[in-house]
C-alpha positions as CSV (number, residue, x, y, z in Angstrom):
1,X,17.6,-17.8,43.9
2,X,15.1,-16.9,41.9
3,X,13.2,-19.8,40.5
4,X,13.7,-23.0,41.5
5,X,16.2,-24.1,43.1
6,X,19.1,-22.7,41.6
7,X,22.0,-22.1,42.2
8,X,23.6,-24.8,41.5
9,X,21.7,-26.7,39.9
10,X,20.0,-28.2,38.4
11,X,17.6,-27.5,40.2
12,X,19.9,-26.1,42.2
13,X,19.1,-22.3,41.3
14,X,16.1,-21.8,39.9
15,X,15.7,-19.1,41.6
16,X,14.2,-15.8,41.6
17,X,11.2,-14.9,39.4
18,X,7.4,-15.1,39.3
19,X,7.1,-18.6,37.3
20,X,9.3,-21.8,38.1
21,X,10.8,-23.7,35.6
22,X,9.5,-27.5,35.8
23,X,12.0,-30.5,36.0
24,X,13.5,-32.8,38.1
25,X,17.0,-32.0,38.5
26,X,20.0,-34.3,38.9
27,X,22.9,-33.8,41.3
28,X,25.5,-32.0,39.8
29,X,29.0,-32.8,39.9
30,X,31.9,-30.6,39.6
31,X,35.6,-30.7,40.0
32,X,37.6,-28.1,42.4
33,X,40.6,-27.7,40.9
34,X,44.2,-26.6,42.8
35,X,43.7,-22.7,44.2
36,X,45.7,-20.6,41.8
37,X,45.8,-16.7,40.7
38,X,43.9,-16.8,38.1
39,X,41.5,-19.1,36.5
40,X,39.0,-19.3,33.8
41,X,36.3,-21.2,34.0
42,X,33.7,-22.3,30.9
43,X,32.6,-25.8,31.5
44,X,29.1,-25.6,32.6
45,X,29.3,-27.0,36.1
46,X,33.4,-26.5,36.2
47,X,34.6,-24.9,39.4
48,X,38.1,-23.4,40.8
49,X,39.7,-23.1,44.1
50,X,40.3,-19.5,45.2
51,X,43.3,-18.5,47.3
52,X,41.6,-18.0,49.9
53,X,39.9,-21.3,50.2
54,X,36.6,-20.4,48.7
55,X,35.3,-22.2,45.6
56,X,34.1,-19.9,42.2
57,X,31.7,-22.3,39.9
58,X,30.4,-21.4,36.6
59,X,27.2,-23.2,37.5
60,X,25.2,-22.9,33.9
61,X,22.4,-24.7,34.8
62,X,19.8,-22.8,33.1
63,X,21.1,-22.3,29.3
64,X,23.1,-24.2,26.7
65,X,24.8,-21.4,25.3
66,X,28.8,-20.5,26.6
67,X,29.1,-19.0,29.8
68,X,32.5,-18.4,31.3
69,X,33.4,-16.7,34.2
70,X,37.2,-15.4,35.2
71,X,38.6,-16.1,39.3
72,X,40.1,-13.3,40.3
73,X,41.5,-13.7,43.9
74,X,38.9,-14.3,46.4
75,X,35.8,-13.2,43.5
76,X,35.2,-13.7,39.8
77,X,34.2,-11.7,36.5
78,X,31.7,-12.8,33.7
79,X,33.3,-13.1,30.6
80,X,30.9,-14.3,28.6
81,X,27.2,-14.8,29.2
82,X,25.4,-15.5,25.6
83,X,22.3,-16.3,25.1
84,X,19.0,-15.1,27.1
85,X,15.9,-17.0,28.6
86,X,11.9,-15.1,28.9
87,X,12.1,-12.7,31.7
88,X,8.9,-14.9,33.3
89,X,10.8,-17.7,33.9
90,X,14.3,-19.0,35.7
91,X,17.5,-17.7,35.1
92,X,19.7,-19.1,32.5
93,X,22.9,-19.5,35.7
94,X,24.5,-18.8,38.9
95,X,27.7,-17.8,38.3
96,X,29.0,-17.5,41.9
97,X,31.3,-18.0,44.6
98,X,30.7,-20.4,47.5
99,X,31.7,-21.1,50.7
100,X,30.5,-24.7,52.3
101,X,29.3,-27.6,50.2
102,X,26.9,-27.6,46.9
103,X,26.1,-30.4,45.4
104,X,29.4,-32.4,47.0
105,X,31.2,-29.5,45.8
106,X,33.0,-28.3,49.8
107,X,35.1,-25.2,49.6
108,X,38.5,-26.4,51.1
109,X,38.5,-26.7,55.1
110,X,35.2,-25.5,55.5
111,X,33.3,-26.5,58.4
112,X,30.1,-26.4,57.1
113,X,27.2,-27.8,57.3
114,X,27.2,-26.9,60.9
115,X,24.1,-26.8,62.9
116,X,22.7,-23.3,63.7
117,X,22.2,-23.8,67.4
118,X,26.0,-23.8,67.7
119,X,27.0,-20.7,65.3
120,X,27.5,-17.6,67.5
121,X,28.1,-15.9,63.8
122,X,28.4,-15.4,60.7
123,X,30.3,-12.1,59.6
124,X,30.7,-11.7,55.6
125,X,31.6,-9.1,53.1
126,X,30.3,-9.0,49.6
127,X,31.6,-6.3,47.0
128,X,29.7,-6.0,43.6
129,X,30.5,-4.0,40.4
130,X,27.2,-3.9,37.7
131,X,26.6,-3.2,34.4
132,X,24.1,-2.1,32.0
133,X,22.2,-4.0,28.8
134,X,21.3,-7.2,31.1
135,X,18.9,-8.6,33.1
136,X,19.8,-10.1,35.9
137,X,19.7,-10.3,39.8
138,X,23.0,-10.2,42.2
139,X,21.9,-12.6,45.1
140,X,23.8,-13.4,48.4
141,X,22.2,-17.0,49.1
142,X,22.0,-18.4,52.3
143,X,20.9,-22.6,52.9
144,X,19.6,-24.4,55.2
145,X,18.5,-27.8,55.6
146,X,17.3,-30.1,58.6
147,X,20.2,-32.6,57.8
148,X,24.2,-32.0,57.7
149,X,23.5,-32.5,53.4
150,X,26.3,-32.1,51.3
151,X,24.4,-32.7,48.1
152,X,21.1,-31.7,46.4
153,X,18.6,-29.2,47.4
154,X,18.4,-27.9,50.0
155,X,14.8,-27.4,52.3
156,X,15.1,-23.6,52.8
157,X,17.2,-21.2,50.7
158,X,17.3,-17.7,51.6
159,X,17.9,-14.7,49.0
160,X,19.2,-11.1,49.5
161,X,19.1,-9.3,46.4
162,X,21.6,-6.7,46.6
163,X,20.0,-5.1,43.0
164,X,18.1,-6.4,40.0
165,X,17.8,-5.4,36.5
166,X,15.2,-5.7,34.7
167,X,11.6,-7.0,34.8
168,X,12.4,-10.0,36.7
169,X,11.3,-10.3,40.8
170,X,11.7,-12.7,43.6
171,X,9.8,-16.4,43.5
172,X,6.6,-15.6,45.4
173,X,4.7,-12.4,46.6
174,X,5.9,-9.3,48.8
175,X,4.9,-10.0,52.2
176,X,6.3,-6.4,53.9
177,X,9.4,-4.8,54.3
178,X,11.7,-5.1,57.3
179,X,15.5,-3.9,58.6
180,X,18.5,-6.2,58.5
181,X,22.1,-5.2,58.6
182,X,21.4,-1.5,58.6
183,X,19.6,-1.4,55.4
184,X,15.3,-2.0,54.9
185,X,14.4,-4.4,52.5
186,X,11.0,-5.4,50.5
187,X,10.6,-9.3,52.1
188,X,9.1,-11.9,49.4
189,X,8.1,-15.3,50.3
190,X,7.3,-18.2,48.0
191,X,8.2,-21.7,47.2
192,X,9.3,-24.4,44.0
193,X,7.8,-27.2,45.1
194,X,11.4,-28.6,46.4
195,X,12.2,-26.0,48.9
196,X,10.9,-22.9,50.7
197,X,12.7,-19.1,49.3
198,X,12.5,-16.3,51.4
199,X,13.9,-12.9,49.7
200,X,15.2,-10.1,51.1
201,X,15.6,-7.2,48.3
202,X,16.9,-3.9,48.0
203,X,14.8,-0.9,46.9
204,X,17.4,0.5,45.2
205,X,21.1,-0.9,44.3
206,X,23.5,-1.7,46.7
207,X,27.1,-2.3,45.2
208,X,28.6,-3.6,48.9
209,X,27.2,-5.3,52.2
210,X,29.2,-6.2,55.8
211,X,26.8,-7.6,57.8
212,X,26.2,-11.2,59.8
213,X,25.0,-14.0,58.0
214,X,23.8,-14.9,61.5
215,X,20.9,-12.3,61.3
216,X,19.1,-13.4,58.3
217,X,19.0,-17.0,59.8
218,X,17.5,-16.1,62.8
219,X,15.0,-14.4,60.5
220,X,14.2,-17.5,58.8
221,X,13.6,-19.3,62.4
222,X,11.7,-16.8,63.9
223,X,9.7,-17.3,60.7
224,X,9.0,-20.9,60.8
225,X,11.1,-21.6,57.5
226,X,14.3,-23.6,59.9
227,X,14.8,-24.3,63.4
228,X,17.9,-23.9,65.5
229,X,17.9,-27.8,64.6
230,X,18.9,-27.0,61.2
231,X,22.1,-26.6,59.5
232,X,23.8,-24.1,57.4
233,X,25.3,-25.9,54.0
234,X,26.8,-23.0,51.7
235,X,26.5,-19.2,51.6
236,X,26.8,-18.4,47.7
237,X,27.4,-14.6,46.1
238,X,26.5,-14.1,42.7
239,X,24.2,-13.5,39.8
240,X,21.4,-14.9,38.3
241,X,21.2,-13.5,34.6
242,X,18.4,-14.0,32.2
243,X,20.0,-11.6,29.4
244,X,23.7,-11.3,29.0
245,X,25.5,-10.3,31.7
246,X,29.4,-10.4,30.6
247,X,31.2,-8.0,32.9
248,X,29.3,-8.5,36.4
249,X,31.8,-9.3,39.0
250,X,32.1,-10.1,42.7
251,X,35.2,-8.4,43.3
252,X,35.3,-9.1,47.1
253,X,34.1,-12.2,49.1
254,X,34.9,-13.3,52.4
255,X,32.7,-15.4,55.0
256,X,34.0,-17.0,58.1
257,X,31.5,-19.6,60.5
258,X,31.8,-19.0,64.4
């Protein structure tokens, strides 16, 4: 996320920098419409069904300037991201896709939340495709909570920044570095108040990732931030721009919960 709590959000994605925005924020609702080829998307909490039973969401929470963003099978493309917000602050969105439940948004069939204790794993594959003259992060998100929520925030939300742009950094301060899914990555911890963020982010820019989801959540137990208690709400892929960003895409998303 980051900022606050982001994605999603009203508060639901503040997420990724070094100051939070303030405000309470107020469930968001959205409305997953039939899966279909192609969709846009410009409301600014509107959502679409993907083919493959995953959910794409515009998620604007940050900005009141147009945003839209294009499904494309199992992924999405900005199309339009106007508007920009100070580089010190939270994101203006989250334009992402989703698998699970945000904000009583579930992806169809899903069987999250589902408590950690009884997920073997978690294998996903992310595909991303940049651009240049933004600012932005692209951030896999990972939640967990200590109840089966299907709404709101969540208690511990877990970022891995596949590449940044930009001056903007992770909520917190570095804490070290450490290996994950064949890669090293700088580790940030901080918090907004609402819920805990740990950050896992790549020295330099990563454009694809096939890893287990399962690996970064036993990082965030063996850290205190969950316990095998918990539950796992949504996994998110997407970006959190604070300058333009038409063009970005997720061109490949897949998750499956075993």
């Amino acid at each position: 996320m980051n900022a606050t709590s982001r994605k999603s959000r009203p508060l639901h994605r503040l997420a990724a920098v070094l100051v939070l925005a303030a405000g309470s924020l107020t469930a968001l609702t959205a409305t997953t419409a039939p899966a279909q080829a192609d969709a846009q998307v410009c409301d600014k909490y509107g959502s679409v069904t993907t083919p493959g039973r995953y959910v794409v969401q515009n998620n604007a929470w940050g900005t009141s300037a147009p945003q839209c963003v294009n499904q494309v099978g199992d992924g999405f493309r900005l199309t339009r991201a106007d508007g920009s917000v100070p580089t010190n602050g939270a994101p203006k969105s989250y334009p992402s896709i989703f698998a699970g439940c945000h904000y009583t948004n579930c992806s169809p069939g899903t069987n999250l939340p589902k408590q950690i204790r009884t997920i073997g794993s978690v294998p996903s594959t992310i595909a991303y495709q940049y651009v240049g003259g933004a600012v932005y992060d692209a951030a896999y998100d990972i939640w967990l909570d200590p109840t089966p929520r299907k709404d709101g925030v969540n208690r511990t939300e877990i970022m891995i920044w596949l590449n940044r742009s930009g001056p903007v950094q992770p909520i917190g301060s570095k804490t070290g570095t450490t290996s994950v899914a064949g890669h090293t990555w700088d580790v940030w911890r901080g918090g907004n108040g609402q819920n805990d963020v740990v950050s896992y982010v790549a020295p330099s820019a990563l454009t694809g990732l096939s890893f287990d989801v399962k690996d970064f959540i036993d990082g965030a137990v063996a850290q205190g931030l969950a316990t095998p208690d918990w539950y796992l709400t949504s996994v998110q892929a997407g970006f959190e721009p604070w300058q333009n960003g038409a063009g970005l895409a997720v061109t490949k998303f897949s998750v499956s919960v075993g």
